[in-house]
DOPA-15478 format. One record per residue (C-alpha): residue in three letters; x, y, z. Coordinates in steps of 0.1 Angstrom, whole numbers. Each point is the difference from the previous one (the first is absolute). Example, Ala and Ser with C-alpha at 12.3 -4.5 7.8 and 13.67 -1.06 7.14 Angstrom:
% DOPA-15478
+----------+-------+-------+-------+
| drendren |     X |     Y |     Z |
+----------+-------+-------+-------+
|      Ala |   123 |   -45 |    78 |
|      Ser |    14 |    34 |    -7 |
+----------+-------+-------+-------+
This chain:
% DOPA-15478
+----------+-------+-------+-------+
| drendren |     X |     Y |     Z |
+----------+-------+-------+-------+
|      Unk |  -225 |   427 |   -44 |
|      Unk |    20 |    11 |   -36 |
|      Unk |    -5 |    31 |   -12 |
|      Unk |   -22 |     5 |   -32 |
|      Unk |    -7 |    28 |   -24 |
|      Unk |   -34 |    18 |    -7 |
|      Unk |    -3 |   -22 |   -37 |
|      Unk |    13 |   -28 |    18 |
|      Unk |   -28 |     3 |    25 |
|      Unk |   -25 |     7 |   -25 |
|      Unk |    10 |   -34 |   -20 |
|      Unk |    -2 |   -22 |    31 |
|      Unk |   -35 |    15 |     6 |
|      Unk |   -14 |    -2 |   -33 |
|      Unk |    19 |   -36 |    -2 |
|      Unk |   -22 |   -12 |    22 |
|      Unk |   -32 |    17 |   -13 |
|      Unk |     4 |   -14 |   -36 |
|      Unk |     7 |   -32 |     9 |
|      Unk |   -22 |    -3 |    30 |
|      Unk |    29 |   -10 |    27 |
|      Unk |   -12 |    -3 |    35 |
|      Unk |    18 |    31 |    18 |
|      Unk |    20 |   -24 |    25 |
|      Unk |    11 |   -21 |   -28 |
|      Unk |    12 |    35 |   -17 |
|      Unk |    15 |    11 |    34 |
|      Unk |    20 |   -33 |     6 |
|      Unk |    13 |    -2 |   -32 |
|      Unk |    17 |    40 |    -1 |
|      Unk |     8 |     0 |    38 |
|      Unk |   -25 |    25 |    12 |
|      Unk |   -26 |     4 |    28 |
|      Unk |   -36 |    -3 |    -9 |
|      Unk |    -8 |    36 |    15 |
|      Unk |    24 |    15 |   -22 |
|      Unk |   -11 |   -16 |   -26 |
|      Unk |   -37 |     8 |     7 |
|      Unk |    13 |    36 |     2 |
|      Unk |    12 |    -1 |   -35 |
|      Unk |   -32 |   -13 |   -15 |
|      Unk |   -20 |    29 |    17 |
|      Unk |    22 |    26 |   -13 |
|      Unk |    -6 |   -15 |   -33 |
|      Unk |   -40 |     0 |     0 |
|      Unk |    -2 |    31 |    16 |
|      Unk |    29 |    21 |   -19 |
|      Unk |     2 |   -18 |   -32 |
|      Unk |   -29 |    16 |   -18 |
|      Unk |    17 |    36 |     2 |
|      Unk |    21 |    -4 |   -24 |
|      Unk |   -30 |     0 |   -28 |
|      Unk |   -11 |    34 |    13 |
|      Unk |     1 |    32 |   -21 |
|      Unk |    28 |    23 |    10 |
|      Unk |    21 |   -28 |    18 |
|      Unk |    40 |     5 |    -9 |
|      Unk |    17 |    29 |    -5 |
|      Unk |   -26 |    24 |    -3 |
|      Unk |   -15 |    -4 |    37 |
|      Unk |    31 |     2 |    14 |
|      Unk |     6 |    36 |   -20 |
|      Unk |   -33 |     8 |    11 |
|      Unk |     9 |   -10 |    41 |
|      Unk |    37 |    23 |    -5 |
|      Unk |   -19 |    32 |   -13 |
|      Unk |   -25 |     0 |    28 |
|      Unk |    26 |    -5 |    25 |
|      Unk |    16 |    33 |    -7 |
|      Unk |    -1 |    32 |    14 |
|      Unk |   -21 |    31 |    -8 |
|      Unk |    30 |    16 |   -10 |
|      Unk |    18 |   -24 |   -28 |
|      Unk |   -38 |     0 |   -10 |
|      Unk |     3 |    38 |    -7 |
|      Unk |    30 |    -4 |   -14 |
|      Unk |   -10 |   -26 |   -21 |
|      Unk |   -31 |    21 |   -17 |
|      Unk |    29 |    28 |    -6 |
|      Unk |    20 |   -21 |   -16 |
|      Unk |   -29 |   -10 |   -20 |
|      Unk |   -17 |    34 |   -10 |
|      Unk |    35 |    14 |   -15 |
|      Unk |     8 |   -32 |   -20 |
|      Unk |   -38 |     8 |   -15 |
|      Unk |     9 |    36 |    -6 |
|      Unk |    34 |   -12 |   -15 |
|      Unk |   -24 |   -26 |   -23 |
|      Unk |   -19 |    25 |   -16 |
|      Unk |    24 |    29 |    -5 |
|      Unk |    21 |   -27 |   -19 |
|      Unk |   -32 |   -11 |   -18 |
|      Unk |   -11 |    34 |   -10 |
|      Unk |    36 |     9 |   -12 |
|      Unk |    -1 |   -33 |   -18 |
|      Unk |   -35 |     9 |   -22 |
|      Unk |    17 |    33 |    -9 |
|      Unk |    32 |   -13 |   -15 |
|      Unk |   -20 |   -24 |   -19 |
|      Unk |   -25 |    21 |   -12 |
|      Unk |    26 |    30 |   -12 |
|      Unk |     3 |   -19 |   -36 |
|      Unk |   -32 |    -5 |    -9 |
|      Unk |   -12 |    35 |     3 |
|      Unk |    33 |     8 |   -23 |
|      Unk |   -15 |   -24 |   -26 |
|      Unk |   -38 |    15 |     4 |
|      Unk |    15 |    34 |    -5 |
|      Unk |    23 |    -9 |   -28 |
|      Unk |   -32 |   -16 |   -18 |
|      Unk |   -23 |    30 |     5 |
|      Unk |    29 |    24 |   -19 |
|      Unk |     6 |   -22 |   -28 |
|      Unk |   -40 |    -2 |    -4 |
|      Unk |     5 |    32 |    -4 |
|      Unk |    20 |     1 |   -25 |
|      Unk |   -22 |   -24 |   -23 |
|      Unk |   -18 |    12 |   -35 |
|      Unk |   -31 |    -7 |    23 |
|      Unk |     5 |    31 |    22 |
|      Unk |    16 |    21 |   -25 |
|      Unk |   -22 |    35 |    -5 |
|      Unk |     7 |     3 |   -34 |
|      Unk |   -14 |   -30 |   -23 |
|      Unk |    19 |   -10 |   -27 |
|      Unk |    -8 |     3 |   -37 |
|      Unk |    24 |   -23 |   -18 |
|      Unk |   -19 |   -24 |   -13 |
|      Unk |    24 |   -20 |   -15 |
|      Unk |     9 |    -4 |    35 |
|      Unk |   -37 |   -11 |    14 |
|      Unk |     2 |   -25 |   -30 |
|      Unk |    33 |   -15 |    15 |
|      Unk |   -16 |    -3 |    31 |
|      Unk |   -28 |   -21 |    -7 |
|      Unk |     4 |   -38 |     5 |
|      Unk |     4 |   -21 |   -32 |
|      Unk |   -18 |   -27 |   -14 |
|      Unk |    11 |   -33 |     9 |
|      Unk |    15 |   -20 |   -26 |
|      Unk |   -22 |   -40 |    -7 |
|      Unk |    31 |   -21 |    18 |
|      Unk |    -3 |    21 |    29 |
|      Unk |   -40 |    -1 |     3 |
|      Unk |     4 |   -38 |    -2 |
|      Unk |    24 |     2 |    28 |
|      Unk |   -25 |    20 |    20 |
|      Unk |   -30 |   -25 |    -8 |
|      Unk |    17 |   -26 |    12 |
|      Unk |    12 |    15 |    33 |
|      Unk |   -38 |     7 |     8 |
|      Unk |   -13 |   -32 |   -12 |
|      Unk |    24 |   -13 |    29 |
|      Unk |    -8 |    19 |    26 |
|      Unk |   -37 |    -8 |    -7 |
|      Unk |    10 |   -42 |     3 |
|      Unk |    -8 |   -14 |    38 |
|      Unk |    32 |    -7 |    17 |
|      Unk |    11 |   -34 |     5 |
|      Unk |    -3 |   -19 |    32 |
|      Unk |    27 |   -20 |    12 |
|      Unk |    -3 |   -33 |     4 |
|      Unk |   -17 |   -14 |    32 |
|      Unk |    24 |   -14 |    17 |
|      Unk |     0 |   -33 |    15 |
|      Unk |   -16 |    -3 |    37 |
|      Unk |    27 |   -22 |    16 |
|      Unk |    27 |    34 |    -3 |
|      Unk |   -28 |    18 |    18 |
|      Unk |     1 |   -21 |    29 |
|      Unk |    29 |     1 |    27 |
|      Unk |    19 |   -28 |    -1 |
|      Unk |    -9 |   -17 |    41 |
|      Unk |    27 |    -1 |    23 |
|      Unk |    11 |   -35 |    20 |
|      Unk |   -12 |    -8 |    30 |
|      Unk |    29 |    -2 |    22 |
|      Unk |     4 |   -33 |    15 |
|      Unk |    -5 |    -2 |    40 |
|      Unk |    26 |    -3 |    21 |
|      Unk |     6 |   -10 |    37 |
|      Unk |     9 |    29 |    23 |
|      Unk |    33 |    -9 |    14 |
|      Unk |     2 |     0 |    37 |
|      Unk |    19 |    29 |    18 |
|      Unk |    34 |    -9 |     4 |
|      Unk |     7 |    -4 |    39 |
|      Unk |    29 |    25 |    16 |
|      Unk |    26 |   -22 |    13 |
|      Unk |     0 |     1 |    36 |
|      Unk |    33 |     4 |    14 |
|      Unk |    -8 |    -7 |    36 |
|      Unk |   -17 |   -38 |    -9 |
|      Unk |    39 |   -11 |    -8 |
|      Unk |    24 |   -14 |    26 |
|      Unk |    42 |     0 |   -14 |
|      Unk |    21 |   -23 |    14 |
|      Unk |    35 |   -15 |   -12 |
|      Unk |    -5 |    15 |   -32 |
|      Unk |   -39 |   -15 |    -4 |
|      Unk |   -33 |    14 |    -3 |
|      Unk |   -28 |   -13 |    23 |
|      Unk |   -39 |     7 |    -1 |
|      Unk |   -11 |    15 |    32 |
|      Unk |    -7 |    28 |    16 |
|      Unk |     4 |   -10 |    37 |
|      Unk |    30 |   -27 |     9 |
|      Unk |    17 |   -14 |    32 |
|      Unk |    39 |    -6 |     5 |
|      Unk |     3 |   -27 |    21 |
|      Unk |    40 |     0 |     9 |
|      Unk |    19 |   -30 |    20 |
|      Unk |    22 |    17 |    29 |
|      Unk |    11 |   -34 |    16 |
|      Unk |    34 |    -4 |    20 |
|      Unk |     7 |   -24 |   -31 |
|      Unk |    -3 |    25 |   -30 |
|      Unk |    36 |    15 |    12 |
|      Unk |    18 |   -40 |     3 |
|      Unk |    18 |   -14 |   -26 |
|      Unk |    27 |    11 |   -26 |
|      Unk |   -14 |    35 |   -13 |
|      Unk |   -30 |     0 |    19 |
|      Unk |     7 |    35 |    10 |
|      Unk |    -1 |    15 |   -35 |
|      Unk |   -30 |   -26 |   -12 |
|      Unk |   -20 |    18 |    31 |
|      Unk |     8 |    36 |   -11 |
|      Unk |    -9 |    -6 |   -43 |
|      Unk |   -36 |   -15 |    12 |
|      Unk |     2 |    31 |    26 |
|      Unk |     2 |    24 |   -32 |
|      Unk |   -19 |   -18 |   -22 |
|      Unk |   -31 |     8 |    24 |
|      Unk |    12 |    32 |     3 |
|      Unk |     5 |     8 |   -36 |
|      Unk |   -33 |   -13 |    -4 |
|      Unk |   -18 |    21 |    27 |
|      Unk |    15 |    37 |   -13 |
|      Unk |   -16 |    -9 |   -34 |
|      Unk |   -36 |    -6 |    14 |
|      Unk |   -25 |    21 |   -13 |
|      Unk |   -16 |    25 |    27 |
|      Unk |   -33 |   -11 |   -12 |
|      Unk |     9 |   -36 |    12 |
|      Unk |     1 |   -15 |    35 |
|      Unk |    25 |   -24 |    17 |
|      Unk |    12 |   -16 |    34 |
|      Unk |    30 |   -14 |    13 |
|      Unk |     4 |   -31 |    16 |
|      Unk |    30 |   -14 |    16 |
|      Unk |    -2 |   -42 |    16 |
|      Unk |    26 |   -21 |    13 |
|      Unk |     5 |   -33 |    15 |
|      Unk |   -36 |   -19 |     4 |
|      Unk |   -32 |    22 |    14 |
|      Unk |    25 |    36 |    -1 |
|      Unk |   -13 |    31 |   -20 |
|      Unk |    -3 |    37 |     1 |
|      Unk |   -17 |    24 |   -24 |
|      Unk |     5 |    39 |    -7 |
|      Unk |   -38 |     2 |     5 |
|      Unk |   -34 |   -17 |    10 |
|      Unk |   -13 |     4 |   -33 |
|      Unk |    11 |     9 |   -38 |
|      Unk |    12 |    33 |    -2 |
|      Unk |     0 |    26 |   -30 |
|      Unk |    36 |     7 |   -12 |
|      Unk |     5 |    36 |     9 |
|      Unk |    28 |    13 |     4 |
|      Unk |     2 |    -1 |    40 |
|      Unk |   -10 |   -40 |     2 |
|      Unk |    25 |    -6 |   -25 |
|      Unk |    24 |    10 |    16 |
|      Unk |    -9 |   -13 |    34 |
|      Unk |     9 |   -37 |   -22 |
|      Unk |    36 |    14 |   -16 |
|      Unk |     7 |     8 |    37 |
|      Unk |   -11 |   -34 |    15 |
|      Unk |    23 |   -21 |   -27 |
|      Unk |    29 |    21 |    -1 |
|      Unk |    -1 |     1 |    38 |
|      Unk |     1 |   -41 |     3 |
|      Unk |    38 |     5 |    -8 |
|      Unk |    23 |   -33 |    -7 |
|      Unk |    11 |   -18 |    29 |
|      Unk |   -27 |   -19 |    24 |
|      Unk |     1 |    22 |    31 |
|      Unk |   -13 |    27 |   -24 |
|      Unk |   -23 |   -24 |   -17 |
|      Unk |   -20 |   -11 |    32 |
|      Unk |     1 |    34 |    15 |
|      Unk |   -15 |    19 |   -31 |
|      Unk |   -26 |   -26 |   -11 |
|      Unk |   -25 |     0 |    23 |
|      Unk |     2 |    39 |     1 |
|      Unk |   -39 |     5 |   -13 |
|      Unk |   -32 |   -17 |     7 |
|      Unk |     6 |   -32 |    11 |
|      Unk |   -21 |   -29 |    -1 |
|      Unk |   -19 |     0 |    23 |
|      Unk |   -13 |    32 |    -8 |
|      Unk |    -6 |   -11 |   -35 |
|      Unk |   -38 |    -6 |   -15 |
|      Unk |    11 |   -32 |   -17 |
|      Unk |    -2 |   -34 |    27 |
|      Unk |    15 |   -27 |   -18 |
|      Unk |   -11 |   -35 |    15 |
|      Unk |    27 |   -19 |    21 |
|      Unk |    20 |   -24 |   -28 |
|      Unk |     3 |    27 |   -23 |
|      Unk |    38 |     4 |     4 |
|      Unk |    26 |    16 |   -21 |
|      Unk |    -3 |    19 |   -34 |
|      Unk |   -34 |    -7 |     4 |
|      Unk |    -4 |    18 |    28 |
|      Unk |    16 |    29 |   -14 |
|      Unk |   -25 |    -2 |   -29 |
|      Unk |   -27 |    -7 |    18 |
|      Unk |     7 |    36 |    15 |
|      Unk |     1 |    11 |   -31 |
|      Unk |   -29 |    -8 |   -15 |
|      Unk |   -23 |    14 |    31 |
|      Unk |     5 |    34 |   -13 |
|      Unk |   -18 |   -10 |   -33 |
|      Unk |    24 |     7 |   -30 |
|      Unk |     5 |    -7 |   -33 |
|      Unk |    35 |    -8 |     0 |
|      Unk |    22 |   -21 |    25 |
|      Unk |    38 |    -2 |    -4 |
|      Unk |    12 |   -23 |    23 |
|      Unk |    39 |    -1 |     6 |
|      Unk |    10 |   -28 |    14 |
|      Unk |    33 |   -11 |    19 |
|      Unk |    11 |   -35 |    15 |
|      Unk |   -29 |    -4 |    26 |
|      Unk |     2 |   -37 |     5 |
|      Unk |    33 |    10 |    20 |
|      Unk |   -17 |    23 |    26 |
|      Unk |    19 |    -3 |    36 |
|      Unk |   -18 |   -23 |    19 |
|      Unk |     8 |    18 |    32 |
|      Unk |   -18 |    36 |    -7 |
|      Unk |   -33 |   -22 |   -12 |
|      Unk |   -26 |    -3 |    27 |
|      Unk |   -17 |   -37 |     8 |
|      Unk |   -29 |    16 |    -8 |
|      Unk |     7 |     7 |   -37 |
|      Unk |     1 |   -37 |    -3 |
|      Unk |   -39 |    -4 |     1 |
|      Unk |   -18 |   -12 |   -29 |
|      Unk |    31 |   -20 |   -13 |
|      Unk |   -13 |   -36 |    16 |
|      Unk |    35 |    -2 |    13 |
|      Unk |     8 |   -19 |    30 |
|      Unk |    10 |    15 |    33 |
|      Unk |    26 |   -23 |     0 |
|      Unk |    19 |    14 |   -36 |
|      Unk |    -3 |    33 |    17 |
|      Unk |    20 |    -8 |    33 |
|      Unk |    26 |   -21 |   -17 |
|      Unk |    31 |    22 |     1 |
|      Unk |    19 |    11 |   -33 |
|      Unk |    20 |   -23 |   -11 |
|      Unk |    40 |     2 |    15 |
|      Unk |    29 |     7 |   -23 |
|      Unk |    15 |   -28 |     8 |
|      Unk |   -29 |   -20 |   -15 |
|      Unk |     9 |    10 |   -33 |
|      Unk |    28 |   -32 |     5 |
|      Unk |   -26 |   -25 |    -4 |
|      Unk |    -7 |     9 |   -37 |
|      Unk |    10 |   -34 |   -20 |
|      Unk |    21 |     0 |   -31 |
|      Unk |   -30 |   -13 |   -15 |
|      Unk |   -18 |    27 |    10 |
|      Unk |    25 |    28 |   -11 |
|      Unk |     0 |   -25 |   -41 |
|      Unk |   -37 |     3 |     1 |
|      Unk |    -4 |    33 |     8 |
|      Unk |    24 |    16 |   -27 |
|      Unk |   -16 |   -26 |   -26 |
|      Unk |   -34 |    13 |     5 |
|      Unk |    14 |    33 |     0 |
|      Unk |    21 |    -3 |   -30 |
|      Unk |   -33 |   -14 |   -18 |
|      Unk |   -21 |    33 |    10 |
|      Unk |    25 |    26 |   -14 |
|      Unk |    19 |     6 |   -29 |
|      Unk |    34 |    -5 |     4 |
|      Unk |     9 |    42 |    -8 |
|      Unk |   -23 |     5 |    33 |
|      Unk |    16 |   -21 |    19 |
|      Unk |    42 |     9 |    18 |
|      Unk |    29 |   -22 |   -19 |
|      Unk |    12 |    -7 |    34 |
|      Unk |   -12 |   -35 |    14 |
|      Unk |    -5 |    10 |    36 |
|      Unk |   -21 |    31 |    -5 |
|      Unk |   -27 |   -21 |   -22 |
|      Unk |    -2 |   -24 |    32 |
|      Unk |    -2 |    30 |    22 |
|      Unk |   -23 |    16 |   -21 |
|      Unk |   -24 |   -39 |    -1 |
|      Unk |     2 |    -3 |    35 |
|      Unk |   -15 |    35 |     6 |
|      Unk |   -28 |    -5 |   -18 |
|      Unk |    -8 |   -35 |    13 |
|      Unk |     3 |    19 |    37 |
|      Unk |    26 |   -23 |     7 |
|      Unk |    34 |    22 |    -7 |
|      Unk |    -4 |    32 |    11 |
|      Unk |    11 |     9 |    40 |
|      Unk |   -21 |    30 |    -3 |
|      Unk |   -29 |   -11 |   -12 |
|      Unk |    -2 |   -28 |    22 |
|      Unk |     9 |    26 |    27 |
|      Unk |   -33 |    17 |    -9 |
|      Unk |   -26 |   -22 |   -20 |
|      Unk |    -4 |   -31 |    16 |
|      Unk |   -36 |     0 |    -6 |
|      Unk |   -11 |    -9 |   -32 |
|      Unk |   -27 |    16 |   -13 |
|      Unk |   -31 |   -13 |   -18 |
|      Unk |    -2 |    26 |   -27 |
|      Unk |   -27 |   -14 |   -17 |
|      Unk |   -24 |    -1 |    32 |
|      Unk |    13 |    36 |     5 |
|      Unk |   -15 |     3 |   -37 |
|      Unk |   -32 |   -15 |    10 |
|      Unk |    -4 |    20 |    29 |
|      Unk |     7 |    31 |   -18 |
|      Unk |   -27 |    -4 |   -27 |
|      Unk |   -24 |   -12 |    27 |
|      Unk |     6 |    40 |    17 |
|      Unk |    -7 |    14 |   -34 |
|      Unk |   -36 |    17 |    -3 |
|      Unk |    -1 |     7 |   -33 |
|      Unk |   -17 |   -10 |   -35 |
|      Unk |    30 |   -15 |   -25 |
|      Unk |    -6 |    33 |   -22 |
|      Unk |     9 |    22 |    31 |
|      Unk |    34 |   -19 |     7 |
|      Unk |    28 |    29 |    -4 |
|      Unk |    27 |    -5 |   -29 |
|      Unk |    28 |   -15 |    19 |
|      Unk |    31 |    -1 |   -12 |
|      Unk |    32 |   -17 |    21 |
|      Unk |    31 |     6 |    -5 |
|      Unk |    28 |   -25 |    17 |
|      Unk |    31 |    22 |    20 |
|      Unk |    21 |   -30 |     5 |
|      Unk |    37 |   -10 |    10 |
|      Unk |    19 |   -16 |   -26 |
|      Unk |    -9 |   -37 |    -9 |
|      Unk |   -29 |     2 |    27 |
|      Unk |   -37 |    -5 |    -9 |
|      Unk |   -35 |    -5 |    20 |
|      Unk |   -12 |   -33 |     9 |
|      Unk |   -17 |   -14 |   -29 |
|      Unk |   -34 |     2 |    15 |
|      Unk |     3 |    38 |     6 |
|      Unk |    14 |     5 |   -29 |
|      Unk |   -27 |   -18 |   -19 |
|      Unk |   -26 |    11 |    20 |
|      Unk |     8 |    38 |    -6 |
|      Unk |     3 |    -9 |   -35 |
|      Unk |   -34 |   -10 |    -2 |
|      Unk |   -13 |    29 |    17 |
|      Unk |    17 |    24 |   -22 |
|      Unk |   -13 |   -18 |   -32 |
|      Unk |   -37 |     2 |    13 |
|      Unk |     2 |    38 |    13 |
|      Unk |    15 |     3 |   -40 |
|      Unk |    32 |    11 |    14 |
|      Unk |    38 |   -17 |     0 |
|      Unk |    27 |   -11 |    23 |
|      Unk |    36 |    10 |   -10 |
|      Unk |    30 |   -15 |    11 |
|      Unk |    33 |    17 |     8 |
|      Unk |   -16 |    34 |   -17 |
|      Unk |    26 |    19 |   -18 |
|      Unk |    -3 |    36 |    19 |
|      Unk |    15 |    28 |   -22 |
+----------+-------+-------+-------+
């Protein structure tokens, strides 16, 4: 489940309380369980109100750190108190003095010059000339109409303003701000729901590598280093993995031949990671290596997934696959239509509708190849020729006939050597969606990519039959990948 922050938390809750979303709706659409979501909307209704309490904040908190300390800081605390106090009022006392200093100057500076006044003087004076100079003077007619006219307008009633008009009294209203849609919370990427391989990105957390180990992956001109890039293109794939994410391992060859590193998906730790790096580097490149390395886990037979008799192949390898339920399939694919006849059983023959008879006939001898007609040889490089552009095809005459024959099963010692049963791939096809027992939405993304020898491809029925599959699971089939 992502990880979400306290606001984030409180948006999806009130999200759905504004807007009246069912809670699994809410739940499905931000990835979260319904308990945790329940959990959040309690701690809302019961907690949310605090917040509108008096002394919330700050101030409680101040509150909570005083009473937690000890009778002694408290003593020290009152101390510290009582002398800044004392320090307060000294200063303020000091203060009142300073300021007070020049007014008694001034009061005592008044009372001696009152002192000094004709008022308080003991002797009275008899200069009357004096006393007459003393005496105020009649006013002269301009001033006494100055004076009249001063009192006339102090007696006048003061003018009012104006009243003024009622719509500047009022507060001009504020707009309503518009309503807007609360934005969903952003989703954290989850880095464990992604799957990298040869250089894409894939959705899904739990995937299946579904390897072909067959004698034939290691025959043919460079088969040898073909084997070891899809080797390390699983491998580079595997160290990337997410620990969060879960995986399995499985290796098939020839028709009804598989192995897996467990019997079910596995998370990518460390330890089960390894176990895989191990298993593939440990197939080596030559085929004694191959066939004694492969089957070195759980085999089939101690495997959940029982795929019914016909289903032969890659599809056997991915029907393995699929029975441990991922989201992801890569299936890399070699030449399996050239298994070796003689390490198949009888018994993987069953479901095919082939006759008993096609399966005793001996391989075809060497010297058989003789009875190829010119004809034969002109056809076959025509309809060759018509297929592929001439770039993809050798300058050299021979090698395009060679390279015909081969494909029509007619040219090729080895393969007549080994495959001289032909198989009906799209039966196989039938039989394998028949063993499937799951809805089309629960089909794994299945992706194929085709491991082959130069100028070799599937029969057209596999190969069209695997292309179809791929398009419906909404995966792809690659030919000839390009591995780094």
């Amino acid at each position: 489940m992502p990880e979400f922050t306290g606001e984030q938390k409180l948006r999806i809750v009130l999200e759905s309380i504004i807007r009246k979303v069912p809670s699994e709706e809410q739940c499905q659409k931000y990835g979260v369980s319904l308990d945790e979501f329940e959990n959040w909307r309690k701690h809302l209704t019961e907690n949310g109100g605090k917040i509108f309490e008096p002394g919330f904040g700050d101030n409680r908190r101040r509150v909570k750190t005083i009473e937690k300390t000890s009778p002694a800081t408290k003593f020290f605390l009152i101390l510290s108190l009582l002398i800044n106090l004392a320090v307060v009022v000294v200063a303020g006392v000091l203060y009142f003095e300073d300021a007070h200093k020049p007014l008694v100057a001034e009061a005592a500076n008044d009372y001696v010059s009152s002192l000094d006044s004709p008022l308080h003087d003991s002797q009275p004076s008899t200069d009357f000339s004096e006393m007459n100079q003393s005496q105020p003077q009649l006013l002269q007619p301009e001033a006494a109409e100055g004076v009249e006219q001063l009192l006339a307008d102090s007696v006048r009633e003061p003018s009012l303003p104006e009243s003024p008009d009622l719509q500047t009294l009022l507060a001009k209203p504020q707009d309503l701000p518009s309503p807007q849609i609360i934005p969903p919370v952003e989703k954290l990427p989850d880095v464990s729901a992604e799957v990298s391989f040869l250089g894409e990105i894939y959705e899904g957390r739990h995937v299946v590598f579904a390897l072909d180990v067959g004698d034939y992956v290691l025959q043919g001109d460079g088969a040898a280093e073909r084997f070891e890039k899809t080797k390390d293109a699983v491998l580079s794939s595997l160290v990337t993995l997410s620990p969060n994410s879960y995986f399995n391992l499985v290796l098939y060859w020839n028709l009804r031949e598989a192995s897996a590193l467990g019997k079910t998906i596995l998370k990518a730790n460390r330890e089960n990671v390894k176990y895989a790096v191990d298993w593939i580097t440990g197939l080596g490149s030559s085929v004694e290596d191959l066939r004694e390395n492969r089957n070195q886990f759980v085999p089939k037979e101690l495997l959940y997934s029982k795929p019914l008799p016909g289903v032969v192949g890659p599809w056997f390898g991915l029907s393995v696959g699929i029975s441990f339920d991922p989201d992801l399939i890569f299936v890399l694919a070699g030449n399996n239509p050239s298994f070796p006849m003689s390490a198949v059983p009888k018994s993987h023959f069953n479901g095919l509708d082939l006759s008993q008879r096609s399966l005793l006939n001996e391989p075809t001898s060497v010297a058989g190849l003789s009875k190829v007609t010119p004809l034969t040889r002109q056809t076959a490089i025509k309809w060759l020729t018509s297929l592929e552009s001439p770039g993809a095809l050798p300058d050299n005459v021979i090698e395009v006939e060679k390279i015909a024959l081969r494909r029509l099963g007619l040219g090729d010692e080895h393969a007549l050597a080994n495959s001289s049963v032909s198989i009906p791939w799209e039966k196989v096809f039938e039989n394998f969606l028949s063993s499937l027992e799951l809805n089309a939405h629960m089909i794994p993304q299945s992706h194929f990519f085709l491991c082959l020898p130069p100028h070799v491809r599937w029969p057209n029925d596999l190969f069209n039959t695997a292309s179809e599959f791929a398009e419906s699971s909404k995966g792809s089939l690659v030919e000839d990948p390009q591995f780094p």
